[in-house]
mmCIF file of the N, C-alpha and C atoms, coordinates in Angstrom:
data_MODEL
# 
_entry.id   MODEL 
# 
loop_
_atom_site.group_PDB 
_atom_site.id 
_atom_site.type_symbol 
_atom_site.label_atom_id 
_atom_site.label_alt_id 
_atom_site.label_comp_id 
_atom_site.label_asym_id 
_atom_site.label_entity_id 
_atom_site.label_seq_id 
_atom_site.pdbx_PDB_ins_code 
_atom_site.Cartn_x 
_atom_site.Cartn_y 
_atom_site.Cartn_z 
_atom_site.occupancy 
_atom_site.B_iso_or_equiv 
_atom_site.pdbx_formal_charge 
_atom_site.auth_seq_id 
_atom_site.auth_comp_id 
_atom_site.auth_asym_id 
_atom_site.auth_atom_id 
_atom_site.pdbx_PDB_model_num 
ATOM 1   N N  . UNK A 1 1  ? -2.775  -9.606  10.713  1.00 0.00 ? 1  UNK A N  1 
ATOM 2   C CA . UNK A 1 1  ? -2.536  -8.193  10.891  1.00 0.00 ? 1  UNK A CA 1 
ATOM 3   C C  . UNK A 1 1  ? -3.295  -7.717  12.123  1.00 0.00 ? 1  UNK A C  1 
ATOM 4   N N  . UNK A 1 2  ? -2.428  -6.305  12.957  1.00 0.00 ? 2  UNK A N  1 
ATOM 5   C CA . UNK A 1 2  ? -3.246  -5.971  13.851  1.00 0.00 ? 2  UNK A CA 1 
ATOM 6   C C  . UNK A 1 2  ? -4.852  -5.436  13.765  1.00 0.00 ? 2  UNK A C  1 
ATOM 7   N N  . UNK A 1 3  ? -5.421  -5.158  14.617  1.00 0.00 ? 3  UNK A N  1 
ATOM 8   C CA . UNK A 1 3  ? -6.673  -4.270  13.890  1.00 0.00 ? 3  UNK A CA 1 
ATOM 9   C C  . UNK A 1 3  ? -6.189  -2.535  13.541  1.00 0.00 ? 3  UNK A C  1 
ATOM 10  N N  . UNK A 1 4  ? -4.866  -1.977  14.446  1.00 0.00 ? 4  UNK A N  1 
ATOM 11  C CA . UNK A 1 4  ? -3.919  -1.122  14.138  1.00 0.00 ? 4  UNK A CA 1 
ATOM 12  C C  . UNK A 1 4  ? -3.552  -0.985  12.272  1.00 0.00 ? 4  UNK A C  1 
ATOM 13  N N  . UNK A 1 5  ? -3.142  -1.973  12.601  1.00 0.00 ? 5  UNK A N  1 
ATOM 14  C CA . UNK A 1 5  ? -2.647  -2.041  10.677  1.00 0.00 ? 5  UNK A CA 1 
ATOM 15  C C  . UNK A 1 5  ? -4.094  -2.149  9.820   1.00 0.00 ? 5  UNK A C  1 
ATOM 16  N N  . UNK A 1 6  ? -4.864  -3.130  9.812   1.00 0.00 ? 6  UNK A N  1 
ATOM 17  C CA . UNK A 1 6  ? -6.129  -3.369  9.146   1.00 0.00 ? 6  UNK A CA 1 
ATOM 18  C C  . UNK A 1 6  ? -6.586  -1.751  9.119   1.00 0.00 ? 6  UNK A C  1 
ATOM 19  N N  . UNK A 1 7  ? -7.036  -1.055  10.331  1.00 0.00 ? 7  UNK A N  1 
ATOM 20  C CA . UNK A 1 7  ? -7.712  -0.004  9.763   1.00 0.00 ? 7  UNK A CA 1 
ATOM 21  C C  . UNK A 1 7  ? -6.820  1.065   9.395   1.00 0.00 ? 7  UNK A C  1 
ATOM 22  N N  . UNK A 1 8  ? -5.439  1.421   9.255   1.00 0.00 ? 8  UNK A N  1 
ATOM 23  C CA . UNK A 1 8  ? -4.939  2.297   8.671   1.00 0.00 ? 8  UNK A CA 1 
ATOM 24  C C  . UNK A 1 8  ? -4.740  1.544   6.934   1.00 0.00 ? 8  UNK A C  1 
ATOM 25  N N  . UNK A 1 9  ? -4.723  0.551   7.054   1.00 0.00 ? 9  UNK A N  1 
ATOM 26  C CA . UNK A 1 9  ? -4.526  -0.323  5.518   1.00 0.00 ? 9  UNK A CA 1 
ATOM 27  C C  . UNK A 1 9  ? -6.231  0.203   4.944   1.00 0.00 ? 9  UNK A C  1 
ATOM 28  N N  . UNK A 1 10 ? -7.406  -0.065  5.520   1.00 0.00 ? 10 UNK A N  1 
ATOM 29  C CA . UNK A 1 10 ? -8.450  0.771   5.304   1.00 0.00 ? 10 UNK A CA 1 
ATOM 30  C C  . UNK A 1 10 ? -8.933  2.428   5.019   1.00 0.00 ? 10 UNK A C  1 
ATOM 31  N N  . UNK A 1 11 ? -8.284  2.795   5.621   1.00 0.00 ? 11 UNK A N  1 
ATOM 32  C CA . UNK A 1 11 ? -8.355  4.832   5.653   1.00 0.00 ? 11 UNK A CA 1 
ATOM 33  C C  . UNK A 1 11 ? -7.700  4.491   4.560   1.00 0.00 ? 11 UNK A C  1 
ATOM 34  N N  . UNK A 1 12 ? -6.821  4.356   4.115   1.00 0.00 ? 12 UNK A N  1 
ATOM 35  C CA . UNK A 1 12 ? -5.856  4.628   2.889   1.00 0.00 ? 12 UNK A CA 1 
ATOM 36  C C  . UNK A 1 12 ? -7.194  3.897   1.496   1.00 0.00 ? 12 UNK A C  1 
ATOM 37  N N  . UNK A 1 13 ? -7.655  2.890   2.017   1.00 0.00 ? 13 UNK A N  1 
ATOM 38  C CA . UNK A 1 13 ? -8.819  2.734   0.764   1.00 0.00 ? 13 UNK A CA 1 
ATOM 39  C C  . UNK A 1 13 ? -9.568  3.691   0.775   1.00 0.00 ? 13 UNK A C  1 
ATOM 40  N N  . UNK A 1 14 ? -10.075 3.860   2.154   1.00 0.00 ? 14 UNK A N  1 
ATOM 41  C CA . UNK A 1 14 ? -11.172 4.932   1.747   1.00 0.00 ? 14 UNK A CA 1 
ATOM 42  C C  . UNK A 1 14 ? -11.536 6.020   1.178   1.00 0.00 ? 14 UNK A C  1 
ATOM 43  N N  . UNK A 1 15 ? -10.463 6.968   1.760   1.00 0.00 ? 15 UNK A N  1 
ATOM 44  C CA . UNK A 1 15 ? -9.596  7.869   1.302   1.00 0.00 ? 15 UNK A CA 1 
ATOM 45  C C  . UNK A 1 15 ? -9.314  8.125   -0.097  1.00 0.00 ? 15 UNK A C  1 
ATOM 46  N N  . UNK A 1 16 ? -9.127  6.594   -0.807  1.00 0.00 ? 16 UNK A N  1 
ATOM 47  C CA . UNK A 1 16 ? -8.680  7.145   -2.408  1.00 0.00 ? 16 UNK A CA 1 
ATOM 48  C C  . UNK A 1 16 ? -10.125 6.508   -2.940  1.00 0.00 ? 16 UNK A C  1 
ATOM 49  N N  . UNK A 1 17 ? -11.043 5.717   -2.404  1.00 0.00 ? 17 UNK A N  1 
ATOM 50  C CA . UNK A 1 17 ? -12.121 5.875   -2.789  1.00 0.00 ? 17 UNK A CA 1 
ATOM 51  C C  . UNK A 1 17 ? -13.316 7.146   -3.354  1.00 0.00 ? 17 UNK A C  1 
ATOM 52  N N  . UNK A 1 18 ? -12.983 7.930   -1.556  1.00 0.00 ? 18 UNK A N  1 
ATOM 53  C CA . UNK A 1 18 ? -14.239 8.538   -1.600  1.00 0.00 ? 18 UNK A CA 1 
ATOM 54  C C  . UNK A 1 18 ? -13.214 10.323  -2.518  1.00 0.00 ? 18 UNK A C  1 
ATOM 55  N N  . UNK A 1 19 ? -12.178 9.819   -2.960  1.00 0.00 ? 19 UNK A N  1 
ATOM 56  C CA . UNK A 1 19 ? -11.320 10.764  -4.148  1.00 0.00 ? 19 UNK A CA 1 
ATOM 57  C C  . UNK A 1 19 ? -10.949 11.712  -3.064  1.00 0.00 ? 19 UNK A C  1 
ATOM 58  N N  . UNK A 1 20 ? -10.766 11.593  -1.718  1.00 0.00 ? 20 UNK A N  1 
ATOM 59  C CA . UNK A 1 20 ? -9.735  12.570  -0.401  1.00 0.00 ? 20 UNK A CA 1 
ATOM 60  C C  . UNK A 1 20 ? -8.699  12.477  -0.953  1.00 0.00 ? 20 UNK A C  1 
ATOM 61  N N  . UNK A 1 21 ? -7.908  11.773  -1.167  1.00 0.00 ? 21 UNK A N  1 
ATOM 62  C CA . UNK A 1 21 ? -6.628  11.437  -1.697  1.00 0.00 ? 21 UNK A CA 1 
ATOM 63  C C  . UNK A 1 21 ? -6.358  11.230  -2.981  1.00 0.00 ? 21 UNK A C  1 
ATOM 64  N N  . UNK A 1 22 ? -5.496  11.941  -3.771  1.00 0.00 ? 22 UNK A N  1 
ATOM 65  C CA . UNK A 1 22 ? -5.054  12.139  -4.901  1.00 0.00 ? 22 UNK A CA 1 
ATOM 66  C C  . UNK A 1 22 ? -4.272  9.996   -5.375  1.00 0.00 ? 22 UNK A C  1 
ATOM 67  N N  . UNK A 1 23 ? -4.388  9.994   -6.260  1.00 0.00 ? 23 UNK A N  1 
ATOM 68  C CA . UNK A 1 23 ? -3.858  8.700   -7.316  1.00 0.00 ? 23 UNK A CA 1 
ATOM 69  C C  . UNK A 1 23 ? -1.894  8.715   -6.404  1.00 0.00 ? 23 UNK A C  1 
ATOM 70  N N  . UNK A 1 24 ? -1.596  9.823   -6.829  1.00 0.00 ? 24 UNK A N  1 
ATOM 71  C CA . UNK A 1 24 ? 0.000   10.163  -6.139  1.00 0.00 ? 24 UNK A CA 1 
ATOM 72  C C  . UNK A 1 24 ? -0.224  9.989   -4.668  1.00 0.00 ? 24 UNK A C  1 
ATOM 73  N N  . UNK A 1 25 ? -0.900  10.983  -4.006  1.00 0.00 ? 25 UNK A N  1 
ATOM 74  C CA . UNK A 1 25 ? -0.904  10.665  -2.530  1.00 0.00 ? 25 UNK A CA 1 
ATOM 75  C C  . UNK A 1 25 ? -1.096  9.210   -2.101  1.00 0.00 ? 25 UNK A C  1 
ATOM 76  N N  . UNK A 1 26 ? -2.132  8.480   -2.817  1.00 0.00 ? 26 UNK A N  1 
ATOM 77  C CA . UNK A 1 26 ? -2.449  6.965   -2.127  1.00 0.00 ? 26 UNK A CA 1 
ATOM 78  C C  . UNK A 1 26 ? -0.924  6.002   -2.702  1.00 0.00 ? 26 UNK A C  1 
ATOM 79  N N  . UNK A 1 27 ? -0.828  6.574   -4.096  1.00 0.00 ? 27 UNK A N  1 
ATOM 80  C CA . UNK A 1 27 ? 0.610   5.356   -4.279  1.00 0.00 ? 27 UNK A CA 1 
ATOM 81  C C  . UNK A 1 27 ? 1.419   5.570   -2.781  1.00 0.00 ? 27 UNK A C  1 
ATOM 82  N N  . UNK A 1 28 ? 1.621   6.862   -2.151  1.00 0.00 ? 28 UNK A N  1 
ATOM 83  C CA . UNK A 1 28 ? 2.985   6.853   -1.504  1.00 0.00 ? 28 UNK A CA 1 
ATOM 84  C C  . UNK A 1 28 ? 2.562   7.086   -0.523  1.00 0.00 ? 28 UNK A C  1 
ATOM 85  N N  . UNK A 1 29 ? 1.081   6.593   0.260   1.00 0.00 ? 29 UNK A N  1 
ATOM 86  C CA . UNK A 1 29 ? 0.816   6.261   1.944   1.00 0.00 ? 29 UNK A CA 1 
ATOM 87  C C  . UNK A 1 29 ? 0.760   4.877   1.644   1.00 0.00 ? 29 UNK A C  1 
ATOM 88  N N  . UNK A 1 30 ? 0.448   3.796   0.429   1.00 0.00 ? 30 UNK A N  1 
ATOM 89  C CA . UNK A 1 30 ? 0.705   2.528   0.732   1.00 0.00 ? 30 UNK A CA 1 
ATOM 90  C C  . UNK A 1 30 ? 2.524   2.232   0.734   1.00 0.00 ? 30 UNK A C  1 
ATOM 91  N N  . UNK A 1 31 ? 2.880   3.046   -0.137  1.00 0.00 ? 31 UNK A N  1 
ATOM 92  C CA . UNK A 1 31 ? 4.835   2.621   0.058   1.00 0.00 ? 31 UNK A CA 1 
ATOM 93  C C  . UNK A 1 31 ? 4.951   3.048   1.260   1.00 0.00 ? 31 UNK A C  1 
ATOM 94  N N  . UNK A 1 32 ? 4.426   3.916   1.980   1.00 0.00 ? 32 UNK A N  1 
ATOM 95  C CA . UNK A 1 32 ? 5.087   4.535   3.400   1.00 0.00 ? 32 UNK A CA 1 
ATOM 96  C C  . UNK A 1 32 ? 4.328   3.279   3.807   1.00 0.00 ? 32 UNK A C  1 
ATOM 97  N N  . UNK A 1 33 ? 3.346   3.006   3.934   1.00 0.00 ? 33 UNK A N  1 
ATOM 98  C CA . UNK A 1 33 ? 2.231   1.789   5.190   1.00 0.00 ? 33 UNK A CA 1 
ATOM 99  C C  . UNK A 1 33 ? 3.289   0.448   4.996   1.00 0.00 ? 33 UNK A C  1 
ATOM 100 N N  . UNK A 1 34 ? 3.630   -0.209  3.533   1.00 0.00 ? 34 UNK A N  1 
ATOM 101 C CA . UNK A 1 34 ? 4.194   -1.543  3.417   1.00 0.00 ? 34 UNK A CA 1 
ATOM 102 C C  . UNK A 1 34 ? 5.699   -1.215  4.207   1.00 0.00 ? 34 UNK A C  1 
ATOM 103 N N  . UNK A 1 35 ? 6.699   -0.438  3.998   1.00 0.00 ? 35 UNK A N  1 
ATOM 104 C CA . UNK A 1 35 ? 7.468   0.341   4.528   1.00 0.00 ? 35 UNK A CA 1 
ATOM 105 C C  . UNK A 1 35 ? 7.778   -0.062  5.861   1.00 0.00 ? 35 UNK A C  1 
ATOM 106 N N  . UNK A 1 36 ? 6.990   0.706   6.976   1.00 0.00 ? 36 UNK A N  1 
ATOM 107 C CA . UNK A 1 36 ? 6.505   0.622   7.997   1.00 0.00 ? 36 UNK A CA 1 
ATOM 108 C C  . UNK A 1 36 ? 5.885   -0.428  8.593   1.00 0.00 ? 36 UNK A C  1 
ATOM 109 N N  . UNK A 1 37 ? 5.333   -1.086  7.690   1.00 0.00 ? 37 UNK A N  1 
ATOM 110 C CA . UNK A 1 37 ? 4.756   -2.328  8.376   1.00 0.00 ? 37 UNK A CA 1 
ATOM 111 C C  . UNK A 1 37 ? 5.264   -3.836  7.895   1.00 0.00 ? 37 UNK A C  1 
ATOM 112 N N  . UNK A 1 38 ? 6.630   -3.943  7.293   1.00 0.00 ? 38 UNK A N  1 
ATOM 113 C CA . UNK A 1 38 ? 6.952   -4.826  6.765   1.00 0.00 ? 38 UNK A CA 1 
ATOM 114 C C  . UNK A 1 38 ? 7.423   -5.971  7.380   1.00 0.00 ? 38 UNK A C  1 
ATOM 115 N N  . UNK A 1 39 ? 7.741   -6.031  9.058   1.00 0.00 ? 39 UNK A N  1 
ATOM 116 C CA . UNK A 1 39 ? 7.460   -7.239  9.269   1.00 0.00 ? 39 UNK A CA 1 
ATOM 117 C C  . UNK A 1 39 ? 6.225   -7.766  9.294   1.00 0.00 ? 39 UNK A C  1 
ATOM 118 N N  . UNK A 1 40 ? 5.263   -7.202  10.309  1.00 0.00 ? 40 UNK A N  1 
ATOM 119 C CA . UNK A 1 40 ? 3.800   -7.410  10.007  1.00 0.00 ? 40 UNK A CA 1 
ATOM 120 C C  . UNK A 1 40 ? 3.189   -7.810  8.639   1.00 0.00 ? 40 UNK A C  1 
ATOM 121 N N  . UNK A 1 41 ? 3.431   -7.764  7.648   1.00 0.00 ? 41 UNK A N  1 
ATOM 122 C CA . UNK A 1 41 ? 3.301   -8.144  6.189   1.00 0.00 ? 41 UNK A CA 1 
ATOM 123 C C  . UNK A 1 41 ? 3.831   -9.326  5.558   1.00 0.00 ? 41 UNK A C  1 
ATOM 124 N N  . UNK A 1 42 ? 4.794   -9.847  6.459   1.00 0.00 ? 42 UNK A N  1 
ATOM 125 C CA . UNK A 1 42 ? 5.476   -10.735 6.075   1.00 0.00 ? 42 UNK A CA 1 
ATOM 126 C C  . UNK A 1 42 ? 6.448   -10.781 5.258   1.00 0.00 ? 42 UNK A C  1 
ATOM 127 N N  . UNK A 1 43 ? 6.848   -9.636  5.130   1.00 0.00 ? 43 UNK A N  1 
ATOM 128 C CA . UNK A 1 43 ? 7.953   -8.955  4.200   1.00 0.00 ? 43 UNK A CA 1 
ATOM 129 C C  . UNK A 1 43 ? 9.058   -9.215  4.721   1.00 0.00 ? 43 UNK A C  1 
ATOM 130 N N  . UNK A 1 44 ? 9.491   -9.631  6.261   1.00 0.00 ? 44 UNK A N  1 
ATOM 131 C CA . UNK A 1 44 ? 10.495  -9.143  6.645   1.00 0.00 ? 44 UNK A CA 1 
ATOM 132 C C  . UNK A 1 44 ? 12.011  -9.801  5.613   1.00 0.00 ? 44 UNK A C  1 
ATOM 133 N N  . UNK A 1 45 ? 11.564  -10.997 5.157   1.00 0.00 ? 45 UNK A N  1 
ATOM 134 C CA . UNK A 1 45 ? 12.616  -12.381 5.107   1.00 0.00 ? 45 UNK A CA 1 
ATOM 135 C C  . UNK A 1 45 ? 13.535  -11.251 3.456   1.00 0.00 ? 45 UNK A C  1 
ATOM 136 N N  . UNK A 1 46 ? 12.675  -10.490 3.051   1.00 0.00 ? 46 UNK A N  1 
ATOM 137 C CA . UNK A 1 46 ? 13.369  -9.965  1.892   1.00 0.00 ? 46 UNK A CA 1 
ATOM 138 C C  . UNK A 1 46 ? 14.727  -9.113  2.562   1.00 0.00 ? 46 UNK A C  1 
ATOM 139 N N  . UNK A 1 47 ? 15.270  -9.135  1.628   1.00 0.00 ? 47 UNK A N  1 
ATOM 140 C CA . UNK A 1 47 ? 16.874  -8.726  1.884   1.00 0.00 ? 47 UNK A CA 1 
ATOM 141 C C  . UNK A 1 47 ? 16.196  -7.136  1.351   1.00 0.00 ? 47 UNK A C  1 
ATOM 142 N N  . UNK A 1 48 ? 17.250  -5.827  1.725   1.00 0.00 ? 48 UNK A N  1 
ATOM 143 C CA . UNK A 1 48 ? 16.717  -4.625  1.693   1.00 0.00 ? 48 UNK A CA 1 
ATOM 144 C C  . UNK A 1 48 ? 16.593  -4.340  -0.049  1.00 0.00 ? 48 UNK A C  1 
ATOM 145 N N  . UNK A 1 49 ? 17.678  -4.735  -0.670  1.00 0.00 ? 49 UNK A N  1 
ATOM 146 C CA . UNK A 1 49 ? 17.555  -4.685  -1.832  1.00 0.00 ? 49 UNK A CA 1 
ATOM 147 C C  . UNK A 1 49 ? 16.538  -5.489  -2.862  1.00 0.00 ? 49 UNK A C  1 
ATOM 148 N N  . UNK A 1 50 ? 15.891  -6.082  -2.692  1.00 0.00 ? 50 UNK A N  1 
ATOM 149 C CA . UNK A 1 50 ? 14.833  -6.995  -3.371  1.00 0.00 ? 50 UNK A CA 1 
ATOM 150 C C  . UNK A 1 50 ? 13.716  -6.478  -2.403  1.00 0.00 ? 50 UNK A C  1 
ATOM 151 N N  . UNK A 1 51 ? 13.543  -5.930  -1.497  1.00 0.00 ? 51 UNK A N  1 
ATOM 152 C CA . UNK A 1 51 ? 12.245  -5.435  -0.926  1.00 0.00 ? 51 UNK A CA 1 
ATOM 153 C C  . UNK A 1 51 ? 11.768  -3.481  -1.652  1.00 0.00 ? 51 UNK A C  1 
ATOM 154 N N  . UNK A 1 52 ? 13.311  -3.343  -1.716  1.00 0.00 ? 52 UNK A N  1 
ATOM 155 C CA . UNK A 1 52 ? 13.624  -2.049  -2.586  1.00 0.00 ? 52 UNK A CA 1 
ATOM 156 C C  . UNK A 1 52 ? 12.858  -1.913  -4.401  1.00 0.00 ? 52 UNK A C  1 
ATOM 157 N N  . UNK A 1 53 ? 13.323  -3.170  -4.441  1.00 0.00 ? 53 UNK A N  1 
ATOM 158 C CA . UNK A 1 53 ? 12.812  -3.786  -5.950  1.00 0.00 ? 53 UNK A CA 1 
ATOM 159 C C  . UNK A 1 53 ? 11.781  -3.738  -6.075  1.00 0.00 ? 53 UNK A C  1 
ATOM 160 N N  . UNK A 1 54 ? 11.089  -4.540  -4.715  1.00 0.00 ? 54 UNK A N  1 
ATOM 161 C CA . UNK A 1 54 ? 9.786   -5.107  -4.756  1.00 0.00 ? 54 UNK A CA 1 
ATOM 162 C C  . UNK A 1 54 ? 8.564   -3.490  -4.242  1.00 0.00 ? 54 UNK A C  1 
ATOM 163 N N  . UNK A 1 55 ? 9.020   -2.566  -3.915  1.00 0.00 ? 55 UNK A N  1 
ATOM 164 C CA . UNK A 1 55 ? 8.394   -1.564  -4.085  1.00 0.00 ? 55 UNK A CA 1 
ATOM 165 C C  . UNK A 1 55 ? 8.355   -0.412  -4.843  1.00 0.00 ? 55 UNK A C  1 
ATOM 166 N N  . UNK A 1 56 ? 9.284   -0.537  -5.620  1.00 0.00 ? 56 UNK A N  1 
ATOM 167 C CA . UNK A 1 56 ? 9.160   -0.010  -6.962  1.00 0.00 ? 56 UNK A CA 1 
ATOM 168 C C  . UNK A 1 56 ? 8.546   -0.651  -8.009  1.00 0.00 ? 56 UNK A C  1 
ATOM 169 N N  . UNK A 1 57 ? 8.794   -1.852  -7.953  1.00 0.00 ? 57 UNK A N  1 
ATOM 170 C CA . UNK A 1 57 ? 7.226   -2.489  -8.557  1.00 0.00 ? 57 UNK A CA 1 
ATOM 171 C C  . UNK A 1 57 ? 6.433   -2.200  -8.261  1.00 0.00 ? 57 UNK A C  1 
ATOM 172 N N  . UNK A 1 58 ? 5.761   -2.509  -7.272  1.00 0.00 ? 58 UNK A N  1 
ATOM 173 C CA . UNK A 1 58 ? 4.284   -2.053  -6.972  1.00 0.00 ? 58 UNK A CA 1 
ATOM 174 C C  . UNK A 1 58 ? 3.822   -0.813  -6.752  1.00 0.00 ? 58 UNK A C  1 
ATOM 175 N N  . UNK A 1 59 ? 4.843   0.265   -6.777  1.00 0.00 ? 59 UNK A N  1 
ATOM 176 C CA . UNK A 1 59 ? 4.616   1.295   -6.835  1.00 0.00 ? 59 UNK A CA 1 
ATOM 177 C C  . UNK A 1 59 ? 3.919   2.144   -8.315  1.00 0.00 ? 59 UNK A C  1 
ATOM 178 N N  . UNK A 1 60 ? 4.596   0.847   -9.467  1.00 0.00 ? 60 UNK A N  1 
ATOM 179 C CA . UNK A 1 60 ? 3.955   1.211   -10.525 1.00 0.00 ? 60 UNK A CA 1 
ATOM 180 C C  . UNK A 1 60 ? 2.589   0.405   -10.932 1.00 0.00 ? 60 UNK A C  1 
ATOM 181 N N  . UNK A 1 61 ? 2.135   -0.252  -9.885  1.00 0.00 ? 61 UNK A N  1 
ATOM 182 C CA . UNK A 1 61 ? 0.825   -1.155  -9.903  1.00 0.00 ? 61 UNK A CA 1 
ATOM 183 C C  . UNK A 1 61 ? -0.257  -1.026  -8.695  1.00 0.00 ? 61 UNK A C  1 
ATOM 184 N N  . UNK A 1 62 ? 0.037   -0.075  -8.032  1.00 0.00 ? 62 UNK A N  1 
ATOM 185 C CA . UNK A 1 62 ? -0.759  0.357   -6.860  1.00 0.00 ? 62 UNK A CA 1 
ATOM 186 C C  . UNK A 1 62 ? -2.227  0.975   -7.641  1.00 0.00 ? 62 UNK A C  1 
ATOM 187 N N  . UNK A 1 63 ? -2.194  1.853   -8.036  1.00 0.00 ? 63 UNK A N  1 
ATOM 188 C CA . UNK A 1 63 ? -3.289  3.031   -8.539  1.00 0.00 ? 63 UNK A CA 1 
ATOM 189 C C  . UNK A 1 63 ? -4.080  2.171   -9.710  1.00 0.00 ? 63 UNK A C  1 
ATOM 190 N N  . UNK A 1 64 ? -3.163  1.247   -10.468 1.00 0.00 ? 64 UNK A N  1 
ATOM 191 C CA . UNK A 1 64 ? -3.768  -0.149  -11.197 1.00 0.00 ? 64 UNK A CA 1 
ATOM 192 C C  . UNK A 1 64 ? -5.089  -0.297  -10.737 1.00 0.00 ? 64 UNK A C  1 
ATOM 193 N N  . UNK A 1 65 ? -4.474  -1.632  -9.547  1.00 0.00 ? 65 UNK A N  1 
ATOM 194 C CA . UNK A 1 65 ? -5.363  -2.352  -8.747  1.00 0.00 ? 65 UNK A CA 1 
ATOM 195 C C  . UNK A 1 65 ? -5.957  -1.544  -8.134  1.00 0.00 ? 65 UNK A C  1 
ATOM 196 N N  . UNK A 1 66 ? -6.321  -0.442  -7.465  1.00 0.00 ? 66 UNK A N  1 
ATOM 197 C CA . UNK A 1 66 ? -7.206  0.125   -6.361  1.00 0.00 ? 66 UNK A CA 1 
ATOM 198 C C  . UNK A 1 66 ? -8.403  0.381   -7.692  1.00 0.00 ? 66 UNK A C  1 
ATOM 199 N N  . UNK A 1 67 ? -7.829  1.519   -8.754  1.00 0.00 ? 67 UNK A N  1 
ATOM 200 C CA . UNK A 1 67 ? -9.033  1.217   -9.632  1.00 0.00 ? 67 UNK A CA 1 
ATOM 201 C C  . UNK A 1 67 ? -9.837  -0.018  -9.804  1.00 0.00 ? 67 UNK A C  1 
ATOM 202 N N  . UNK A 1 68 ? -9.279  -1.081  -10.229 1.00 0.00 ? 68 UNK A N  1 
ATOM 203 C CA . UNK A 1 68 ? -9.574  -2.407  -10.667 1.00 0.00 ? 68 UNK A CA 1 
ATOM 204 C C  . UNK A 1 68 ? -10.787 -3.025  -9.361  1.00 0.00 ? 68 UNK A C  1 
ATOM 205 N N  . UNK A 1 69 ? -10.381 -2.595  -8.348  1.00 0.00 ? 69 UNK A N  1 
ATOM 206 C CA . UNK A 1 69 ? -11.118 -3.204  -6.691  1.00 0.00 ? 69 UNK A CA 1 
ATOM 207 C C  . UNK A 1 69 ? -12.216 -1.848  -6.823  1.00 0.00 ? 69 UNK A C  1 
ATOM 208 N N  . UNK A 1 70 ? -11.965 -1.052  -7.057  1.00 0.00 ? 70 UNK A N  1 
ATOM 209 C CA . UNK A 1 70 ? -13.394 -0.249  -7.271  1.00 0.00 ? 70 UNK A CA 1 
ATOM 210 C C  . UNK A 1 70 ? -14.190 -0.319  -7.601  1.00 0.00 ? 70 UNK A C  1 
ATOM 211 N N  . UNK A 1 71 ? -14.166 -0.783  -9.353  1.00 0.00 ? 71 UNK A N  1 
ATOM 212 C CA . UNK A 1 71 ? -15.306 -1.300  -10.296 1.00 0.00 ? 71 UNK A CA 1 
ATOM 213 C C  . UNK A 1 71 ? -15.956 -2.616  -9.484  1.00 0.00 ? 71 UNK A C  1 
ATOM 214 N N  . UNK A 1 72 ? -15.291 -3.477  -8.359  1.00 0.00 ? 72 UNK A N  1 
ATOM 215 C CA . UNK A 1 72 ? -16.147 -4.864  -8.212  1.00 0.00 ? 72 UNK A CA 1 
ATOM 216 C C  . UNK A 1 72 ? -16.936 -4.269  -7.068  1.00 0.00 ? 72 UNK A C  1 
# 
């Protein structure tokens, strides 16, 4: 990843860390960031519909894991 991507992939932690950003707001700056940055991610090879899939999944596992990476 660029250092471009790394530190906006960062603000978006920080952000829902230091509680700037609402649980809703951070789910949907990481769907906008993966989105936007999906060749860079390595996303590209997904077809639109299974990448479609694949962020509605994680859309319901985003706010999960960021809690989960907090507590460590």
């Amino acid at each position: 990843m660029s250092e471009k991507t790394t530190a906006e992939a960062r603000k978006i932690w920080k952000d829902f860390s230091e509680k700037k950003t609402s649980e809703e707001e951070t789910k949907n700056l990481l769907l906008e960031f993966m989105f936007r940055r999906k060749f860079e991610l390595g996303l590209a090879s997904m077809g639109e519909d299974d990448f479609s899939d694949f962020l509605v999944y994680m859309a319901e596992h985003f706010v999960h894991i960021l809690k989960k990476y907090i507590l460590k």
